[in-house]
C-alpha positions as CSV (number, residue, x, y, z in Angstrom):
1,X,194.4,35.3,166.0
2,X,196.9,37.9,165.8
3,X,196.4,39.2,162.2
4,X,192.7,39.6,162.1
5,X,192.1,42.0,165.2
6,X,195.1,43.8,163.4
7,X,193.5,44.4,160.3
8,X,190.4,45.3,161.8
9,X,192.2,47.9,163.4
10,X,194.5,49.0,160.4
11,X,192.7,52.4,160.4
12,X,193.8,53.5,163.7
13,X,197.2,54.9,163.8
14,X,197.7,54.6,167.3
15,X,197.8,50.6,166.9
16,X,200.2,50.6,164.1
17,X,202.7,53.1,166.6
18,X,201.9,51.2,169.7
19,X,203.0,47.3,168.2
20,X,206.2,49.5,166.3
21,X,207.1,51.6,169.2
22,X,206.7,54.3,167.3
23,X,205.8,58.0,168.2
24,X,202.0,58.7,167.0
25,X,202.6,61.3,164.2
26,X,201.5,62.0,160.6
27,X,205.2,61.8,159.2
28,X,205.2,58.0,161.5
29,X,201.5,56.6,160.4
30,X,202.8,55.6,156.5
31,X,201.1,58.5,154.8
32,X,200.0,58.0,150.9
33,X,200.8,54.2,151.7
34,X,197.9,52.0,150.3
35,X,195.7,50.0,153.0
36,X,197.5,46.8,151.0
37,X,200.7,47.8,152.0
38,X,199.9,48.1,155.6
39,X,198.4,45.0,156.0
40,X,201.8,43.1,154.4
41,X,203.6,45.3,157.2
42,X,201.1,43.8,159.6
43,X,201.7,40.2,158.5
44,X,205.0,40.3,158.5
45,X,205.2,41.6,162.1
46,X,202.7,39.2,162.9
47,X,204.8,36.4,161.8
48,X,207.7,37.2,163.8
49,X,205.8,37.9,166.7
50,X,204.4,33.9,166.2
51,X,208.3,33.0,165.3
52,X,209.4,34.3,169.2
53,X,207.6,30.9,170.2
54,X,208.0,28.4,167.1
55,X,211.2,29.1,166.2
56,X,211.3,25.7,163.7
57,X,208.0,27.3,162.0
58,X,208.4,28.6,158.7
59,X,205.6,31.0,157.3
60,X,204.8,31.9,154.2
61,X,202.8,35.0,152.1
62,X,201.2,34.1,149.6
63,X,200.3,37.0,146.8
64,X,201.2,38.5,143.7
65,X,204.8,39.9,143.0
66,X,206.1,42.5,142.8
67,X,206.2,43.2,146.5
68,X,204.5,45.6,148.4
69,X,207.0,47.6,150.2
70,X,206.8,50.6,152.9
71,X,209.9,52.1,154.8
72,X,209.9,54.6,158.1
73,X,212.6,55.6,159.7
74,X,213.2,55.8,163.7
75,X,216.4,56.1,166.3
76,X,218.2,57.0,162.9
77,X,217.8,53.2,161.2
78,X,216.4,53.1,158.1
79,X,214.1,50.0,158.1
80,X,213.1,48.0,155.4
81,X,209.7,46.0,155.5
82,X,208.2,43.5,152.8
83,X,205.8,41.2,151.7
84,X,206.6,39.0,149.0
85,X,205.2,35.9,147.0
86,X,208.1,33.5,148.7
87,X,209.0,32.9,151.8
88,X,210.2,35.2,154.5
89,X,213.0,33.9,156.9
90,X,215.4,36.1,157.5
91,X,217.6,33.5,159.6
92,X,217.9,31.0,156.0
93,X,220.2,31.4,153.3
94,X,216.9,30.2,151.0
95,X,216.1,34.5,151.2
96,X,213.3,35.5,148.7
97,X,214.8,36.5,144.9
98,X,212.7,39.3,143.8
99,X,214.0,40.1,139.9
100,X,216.2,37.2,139.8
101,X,218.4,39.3,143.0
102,X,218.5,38.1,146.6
103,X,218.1,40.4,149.7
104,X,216.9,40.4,152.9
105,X,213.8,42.1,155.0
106,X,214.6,43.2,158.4
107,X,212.1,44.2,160.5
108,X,210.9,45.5,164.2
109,X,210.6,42.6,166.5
110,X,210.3,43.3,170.2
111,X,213.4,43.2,172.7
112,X,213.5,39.9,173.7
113,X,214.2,38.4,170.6
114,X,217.9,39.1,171.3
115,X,219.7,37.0,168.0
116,X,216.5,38.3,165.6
117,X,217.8,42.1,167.5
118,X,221.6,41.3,167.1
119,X,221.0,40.5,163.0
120,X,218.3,43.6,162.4
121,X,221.4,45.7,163.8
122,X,223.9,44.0,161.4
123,X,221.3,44.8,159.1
124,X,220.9,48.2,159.2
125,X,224.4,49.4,159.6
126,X,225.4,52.4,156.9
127,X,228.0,50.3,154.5
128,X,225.1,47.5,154.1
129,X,222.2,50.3,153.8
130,X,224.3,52.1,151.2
131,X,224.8,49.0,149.2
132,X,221.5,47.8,149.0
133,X,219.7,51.3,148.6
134,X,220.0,51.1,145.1
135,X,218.4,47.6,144.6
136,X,215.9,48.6,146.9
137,X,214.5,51.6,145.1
138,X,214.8,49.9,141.3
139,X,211.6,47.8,142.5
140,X,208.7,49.1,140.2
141,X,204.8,48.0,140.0
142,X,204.8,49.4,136.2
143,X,207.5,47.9,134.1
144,X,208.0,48.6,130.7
145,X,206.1,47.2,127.6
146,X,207.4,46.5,124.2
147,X,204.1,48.2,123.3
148,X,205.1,51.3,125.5
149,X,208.3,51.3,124.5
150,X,207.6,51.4,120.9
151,X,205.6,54.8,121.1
152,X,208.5,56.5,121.8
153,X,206.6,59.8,122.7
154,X,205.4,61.3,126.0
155,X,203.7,58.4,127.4
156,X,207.3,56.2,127.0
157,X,208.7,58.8,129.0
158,X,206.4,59.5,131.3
159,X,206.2,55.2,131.9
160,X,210.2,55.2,132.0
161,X,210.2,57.9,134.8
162,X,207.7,56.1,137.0
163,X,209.3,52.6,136.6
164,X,213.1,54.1,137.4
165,X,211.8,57.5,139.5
166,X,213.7,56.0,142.7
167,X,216.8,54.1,140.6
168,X,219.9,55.8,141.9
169,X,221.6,55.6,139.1
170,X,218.5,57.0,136.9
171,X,218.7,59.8,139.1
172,X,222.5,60.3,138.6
173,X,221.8,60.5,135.2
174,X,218.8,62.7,135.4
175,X,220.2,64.9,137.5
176,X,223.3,65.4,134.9
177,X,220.9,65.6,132.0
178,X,218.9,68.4,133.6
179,X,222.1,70.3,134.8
180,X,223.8,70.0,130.9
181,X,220.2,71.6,129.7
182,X,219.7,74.4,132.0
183,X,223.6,75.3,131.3
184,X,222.4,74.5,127.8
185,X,219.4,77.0,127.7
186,X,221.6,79.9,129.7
187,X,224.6,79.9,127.4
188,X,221.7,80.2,124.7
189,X,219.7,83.1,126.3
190,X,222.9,85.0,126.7
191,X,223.8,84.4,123.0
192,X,220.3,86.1,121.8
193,X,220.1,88.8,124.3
194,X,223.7,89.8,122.9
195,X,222.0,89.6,118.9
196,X,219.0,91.5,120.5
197,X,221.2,93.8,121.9
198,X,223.2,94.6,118.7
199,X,219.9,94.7,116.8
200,X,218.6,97.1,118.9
201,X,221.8,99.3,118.8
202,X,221.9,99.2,114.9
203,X,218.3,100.4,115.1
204,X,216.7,97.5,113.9
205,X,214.4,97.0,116.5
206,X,213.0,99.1,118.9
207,X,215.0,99.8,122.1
208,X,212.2,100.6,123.7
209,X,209.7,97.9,123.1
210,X,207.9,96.0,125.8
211,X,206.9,92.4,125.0
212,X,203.1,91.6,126.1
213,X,203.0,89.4,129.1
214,X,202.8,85.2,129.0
215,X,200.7,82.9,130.4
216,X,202.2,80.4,132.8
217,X,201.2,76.8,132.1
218,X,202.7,74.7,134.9
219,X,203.2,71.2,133.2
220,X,203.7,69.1,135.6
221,X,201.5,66.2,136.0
222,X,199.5,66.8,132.6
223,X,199.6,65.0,129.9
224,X,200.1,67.0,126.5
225,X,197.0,66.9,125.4
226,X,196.0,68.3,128.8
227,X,198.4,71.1,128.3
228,X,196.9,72.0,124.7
229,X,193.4,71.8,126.0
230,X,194.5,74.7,128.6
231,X,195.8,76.5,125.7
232,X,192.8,76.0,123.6
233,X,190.4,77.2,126.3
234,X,192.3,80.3,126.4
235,X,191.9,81.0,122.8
236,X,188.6,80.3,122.7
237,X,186.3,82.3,120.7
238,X,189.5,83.6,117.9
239,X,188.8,82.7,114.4
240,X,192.9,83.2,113.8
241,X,196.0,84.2,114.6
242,X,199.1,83.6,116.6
243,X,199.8,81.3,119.2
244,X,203.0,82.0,121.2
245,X,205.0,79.1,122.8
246,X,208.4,79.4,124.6
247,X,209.7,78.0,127.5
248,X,212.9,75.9,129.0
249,X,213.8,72.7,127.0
250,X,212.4,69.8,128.5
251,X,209.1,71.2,128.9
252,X,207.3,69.6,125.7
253,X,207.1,72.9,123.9
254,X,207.3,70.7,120.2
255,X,204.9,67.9,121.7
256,X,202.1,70.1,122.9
257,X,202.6,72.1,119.2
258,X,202.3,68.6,117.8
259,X,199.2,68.0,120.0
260,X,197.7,71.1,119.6
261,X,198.0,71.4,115.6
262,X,195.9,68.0,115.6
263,X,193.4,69.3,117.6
264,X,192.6,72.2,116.2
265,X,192.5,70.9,112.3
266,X,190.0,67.7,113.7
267,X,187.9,69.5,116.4
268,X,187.9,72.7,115.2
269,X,188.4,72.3,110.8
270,X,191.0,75.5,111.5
271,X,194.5,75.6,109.0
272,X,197.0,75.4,111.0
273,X,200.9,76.3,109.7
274,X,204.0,75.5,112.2
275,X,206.7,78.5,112.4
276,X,210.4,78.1,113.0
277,X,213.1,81.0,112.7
278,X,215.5,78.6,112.4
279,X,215.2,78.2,108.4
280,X,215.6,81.7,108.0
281,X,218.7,81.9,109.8
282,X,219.9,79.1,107.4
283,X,218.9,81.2,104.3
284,X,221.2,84.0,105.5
285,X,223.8,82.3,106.2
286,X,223.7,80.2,102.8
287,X,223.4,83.6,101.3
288,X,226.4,85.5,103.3
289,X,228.4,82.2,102.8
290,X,227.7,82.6,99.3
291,X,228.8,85.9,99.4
292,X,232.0,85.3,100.9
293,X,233.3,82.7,98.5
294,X,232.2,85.3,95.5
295,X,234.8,87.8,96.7
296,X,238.5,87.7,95.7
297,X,240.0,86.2,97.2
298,X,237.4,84.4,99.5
299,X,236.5,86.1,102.9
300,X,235.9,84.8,106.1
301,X,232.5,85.2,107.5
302,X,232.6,88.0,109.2
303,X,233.6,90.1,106.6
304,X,230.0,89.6,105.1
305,X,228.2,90.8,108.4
306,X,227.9,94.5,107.7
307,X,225.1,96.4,108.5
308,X,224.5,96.9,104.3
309,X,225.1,93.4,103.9
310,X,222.7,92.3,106.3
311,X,219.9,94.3,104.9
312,X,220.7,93.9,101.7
313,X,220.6,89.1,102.2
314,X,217.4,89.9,104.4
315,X,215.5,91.5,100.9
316,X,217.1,88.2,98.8
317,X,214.3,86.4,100.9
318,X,210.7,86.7,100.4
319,X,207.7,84.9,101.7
320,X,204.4,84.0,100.1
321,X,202.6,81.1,98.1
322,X,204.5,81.1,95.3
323,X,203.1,77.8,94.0
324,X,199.2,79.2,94.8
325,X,198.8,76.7,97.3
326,X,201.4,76.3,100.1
327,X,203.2,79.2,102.1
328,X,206.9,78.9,101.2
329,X,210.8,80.8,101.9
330,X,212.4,82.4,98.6
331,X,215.9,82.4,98.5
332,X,216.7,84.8,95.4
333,X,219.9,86.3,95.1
334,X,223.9,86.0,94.8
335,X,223.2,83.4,92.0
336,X,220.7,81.3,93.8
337,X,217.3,80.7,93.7
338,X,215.7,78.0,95.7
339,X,212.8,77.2,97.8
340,X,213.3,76.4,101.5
341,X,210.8,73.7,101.8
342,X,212.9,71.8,98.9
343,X,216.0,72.6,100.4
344,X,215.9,72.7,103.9
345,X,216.7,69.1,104.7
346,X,219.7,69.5,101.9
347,X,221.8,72.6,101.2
348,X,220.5,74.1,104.4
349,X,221.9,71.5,106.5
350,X,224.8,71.3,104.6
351,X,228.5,71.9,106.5
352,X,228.8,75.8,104.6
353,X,225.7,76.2,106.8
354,X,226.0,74.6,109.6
355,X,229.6,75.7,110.7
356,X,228.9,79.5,110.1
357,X,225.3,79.6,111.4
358,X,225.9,80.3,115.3
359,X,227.8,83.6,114.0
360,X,225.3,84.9,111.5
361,X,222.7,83.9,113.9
362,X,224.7,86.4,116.6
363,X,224.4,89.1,114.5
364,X,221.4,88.6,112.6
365,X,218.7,88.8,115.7
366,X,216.6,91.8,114.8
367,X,216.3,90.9,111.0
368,X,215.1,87.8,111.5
369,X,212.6,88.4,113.8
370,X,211.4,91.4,111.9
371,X,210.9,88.6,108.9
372,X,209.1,86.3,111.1
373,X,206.8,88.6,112.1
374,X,206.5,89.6,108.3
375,X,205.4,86.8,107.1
376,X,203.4,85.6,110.2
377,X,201.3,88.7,109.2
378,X,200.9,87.8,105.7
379,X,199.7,84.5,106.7
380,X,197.3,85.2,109.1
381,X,195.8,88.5,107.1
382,X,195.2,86.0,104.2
383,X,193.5,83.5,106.2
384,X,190.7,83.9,108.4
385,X,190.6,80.1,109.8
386,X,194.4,79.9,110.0
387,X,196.3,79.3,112.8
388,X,200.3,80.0,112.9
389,X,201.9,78.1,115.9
390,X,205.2,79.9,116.8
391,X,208.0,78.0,119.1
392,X,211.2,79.3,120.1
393,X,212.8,81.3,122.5
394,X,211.4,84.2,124.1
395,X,213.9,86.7,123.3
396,X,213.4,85.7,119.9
397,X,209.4,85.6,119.5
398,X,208.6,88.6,121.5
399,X,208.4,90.6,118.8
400,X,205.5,88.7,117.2
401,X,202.2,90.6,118.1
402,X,199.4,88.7,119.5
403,X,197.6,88.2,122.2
404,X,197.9,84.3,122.6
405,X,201.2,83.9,124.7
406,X,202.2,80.8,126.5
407,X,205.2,80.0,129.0
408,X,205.8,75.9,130.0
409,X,207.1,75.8,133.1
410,X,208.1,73.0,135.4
411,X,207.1,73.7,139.4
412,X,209.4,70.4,140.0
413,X,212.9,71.3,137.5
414,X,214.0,67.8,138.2
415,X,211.6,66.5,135.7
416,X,213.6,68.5,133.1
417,X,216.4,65.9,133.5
418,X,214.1,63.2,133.9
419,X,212.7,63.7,131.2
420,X,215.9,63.7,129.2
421,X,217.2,60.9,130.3
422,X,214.2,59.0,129.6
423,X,214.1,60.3,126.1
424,X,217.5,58.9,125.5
425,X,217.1,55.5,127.4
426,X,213.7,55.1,125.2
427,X,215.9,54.8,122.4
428,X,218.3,53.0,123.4
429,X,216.2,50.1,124.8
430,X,213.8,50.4,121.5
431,X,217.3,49.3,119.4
432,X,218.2,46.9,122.2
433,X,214.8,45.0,122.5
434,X,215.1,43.9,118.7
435,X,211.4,44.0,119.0
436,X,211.6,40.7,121.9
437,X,209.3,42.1,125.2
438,X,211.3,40.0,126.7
439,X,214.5,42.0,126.5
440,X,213.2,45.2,127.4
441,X,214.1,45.1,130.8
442,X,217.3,43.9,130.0
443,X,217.5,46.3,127.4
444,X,216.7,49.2,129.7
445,X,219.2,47.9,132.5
446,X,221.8,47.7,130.1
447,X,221.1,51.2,128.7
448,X,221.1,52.9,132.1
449,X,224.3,51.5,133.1
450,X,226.0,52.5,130.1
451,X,224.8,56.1,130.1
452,X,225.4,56.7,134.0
453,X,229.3,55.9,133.1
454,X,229.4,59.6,131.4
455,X,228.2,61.3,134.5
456,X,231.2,62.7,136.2
């Protein structure tokens, strides 16, 4: 008798504020909240309205866990309200277990329920609010498959986000992970703007050049293969030639150059070729590492970073298809003569690269993109259905000519931690889980807690 004229009137705000004694606002009438959600809310305050005069009574909701949950705030308590497939007493110690943890539902019952009153307050006081917030905001509708969790791309992450996007601790950890990247990206950027600086200075580049303006693709909310399809539209109607990516890390610059190579070699037959400048910063500093253990007695490194020098490991590499069919790196000189694509996994990666290469790579901006750009031309001069797909930093690709430019950006920047951390509790859970669905919660649990313990 209570419930039904209730849910009849669900619709109208002024019901829901009148039985809460709430003020009759937007912010107060449980915006975005699903009509399912208010009628739990309803039923629950229907049931302790029926309590006041059966106080032996007990009631319970029948329905399909996970709860449906809404919260509001007013007179500065935070009030939790639920409905839940057990029963709902808040005066038993029998309180519902929801994921195996126990916790109670306070919620609004009029005045003159004084000892219901005097336990709501006890309730609702800051040190038990600030313990249970956490528990509170793990709940998820979407858990985690095994199937999910074996993709380990964009839709794990974007599934991992949602299931943990009000976990406390998940945000701790997002929050870190976004702060170490931006850092990240800014000690970078400064790095490359002092190489584009010198390169400029030594006359390699123009001082005076002005990079053609990008196209902002704001990421959030599309999926990559929403973000390539914007990309594609945009290019529409070019046989070839050079598409431009750059943007912060986090943004899925390499999984919309993933998507986007797919799509245009299915739907639209085109050759595409993937570009990274980071292979031919490896070939020079093989080459000026090479050079330095030729002299006598060896040098350090920055001996070899002369102006001559420079120019003279930038003509030991040449670009072309050297084998008739695939476009490939030369590295001839100083004794050596190898192909990048054979080596690049091997020698290039090898520690009398990887030590010295953030000091070549300082000085050896402008050559490098002057290469680039090079052999980018070849490519797409040769080809008429060929695609080149550049990624990298903006400073860096600039210099590339075309018209096809693209920026990722993230409106919301917390999703650039988010992200992050997802990406690295994906794999974690994938190892933990063994392959059993029924450890990937567990798995993911134990992950998070593990990871949060390196956040200062």
């Amino acid at each position: 008798s209570i419930i039904s004229p209730l849910i009849s009137l669900q619709r109208q705000g002024a019901v829901i504020s009148a039985f809460f004694k709430l003020p009759h606002s937007p912010q107060n009438c449980y915006r975005k909240k699903s009509n399912a959600a208010i009628t739990g809310i309803l039923f629950v305050t229907a049931w302790q309205c029926f309590r006041l005069n059966h106080p032996s009574t007990g009631v319970s909701l029948v329905g399909s866990p996970p709860f449906v949950r809404s919260q509001t705030e007013s007179n500065h308590r935070r009030v939790q309200i639920a409905a839940t497939g057990s029963s709902l007493d808040t005066n038993s110690s029998d309180v519902p277990q929801p994921y195996g943890q126990s916790d109670y539902f306070p919620v609004f019952s009029p005045a003159k329920d004084q000892s219901f009153h005097k336990q709501y307050n006890s309730l609702t006081t800051p040190s038990f609010l600030a313990t249970r917030k956490n528990h509170y905001s793990t709940m998820s509708t979407t858990p985690i498959s095994l199937d999910v969790l074996t993709k380990q791309n964009a839709e794990t992450s974007n599934a991992i986000i949602d299931h943990l996007n009000d976990n406390q601790d998940f945000l701790k950890l997002a929050k870190y992970e976004g702060d170490l990247t931006v850092k990240r990206d800014k000690e970078d950027d400064d790095k490359l703007q002092v190489g584009i600086d010198y390169a400029k200075e030594k006359g390699v580049i123009d001082p005076n050049f002005v990079p053609a303006p990008y196209v902002d693709i704001d990421v959030l909310g599309k999926t990559p293969d929403e973000v390539a399809q914007v990309i594609i539209e945009k290019a529409k109607g070019t046989e070839s030639g050079v598409i431009v990516l750059v943007g912060l890390s986090g943004t899925g610059k390499g999984t919309t150059v993933a998507k986007l190579r797919q799509r245009l070699e299915t739907e639209q037959a085109k050759k595409v070729v993937t570009w990274s400048n980071g292979n031919v910063f490896r070939s020079v500093t093989l080459l000026a590492a090479t050079w330095c253990e030729q002299q006598e007695p060896p040098v350090e490194i920055e001996k070899a970073l002369t102006k001559e020098n420079l120019a003279s490991f930038i003509s030991m590499l040449s670009f072309d298809k050297f084998d008739g069919t695939n476009y490939d790196t030369r590295i001839h000189g100083l004794g050596l003569d190898l192909y990048v694509s054979q080596v690049q996994n091997t020698v290039l990666k090898g520690p009398k690269v990887s030590k010295n290469i953030p000091t070549v790579a300082q000085v050896t901006q402008g050559e490098v993109i002057l290469f680039a750009a090079k052999a980018i031309e070849i490519m797409t001069s040769a080809e008429p259905n060929l695609f080149v797909l550049l990624e990298g930093r903006a400073q860096t690709v600039n210099y590339v000519p075309t018209p096809h430019r693209f920026c990722l950006i993230l409106s919301d920047d917390s999703l650039i931690g988010k992200r992050r951390a997802a990406q690295r509790l994906m794999a974690q859970a994938l190892k933990d889980a063994a392959g059993d669905e029924s450890k990937v919660e567990s798995a993911m649990t134990s992950a998070l807690a593990s990871m949060v313990q390196e956040v200062p």
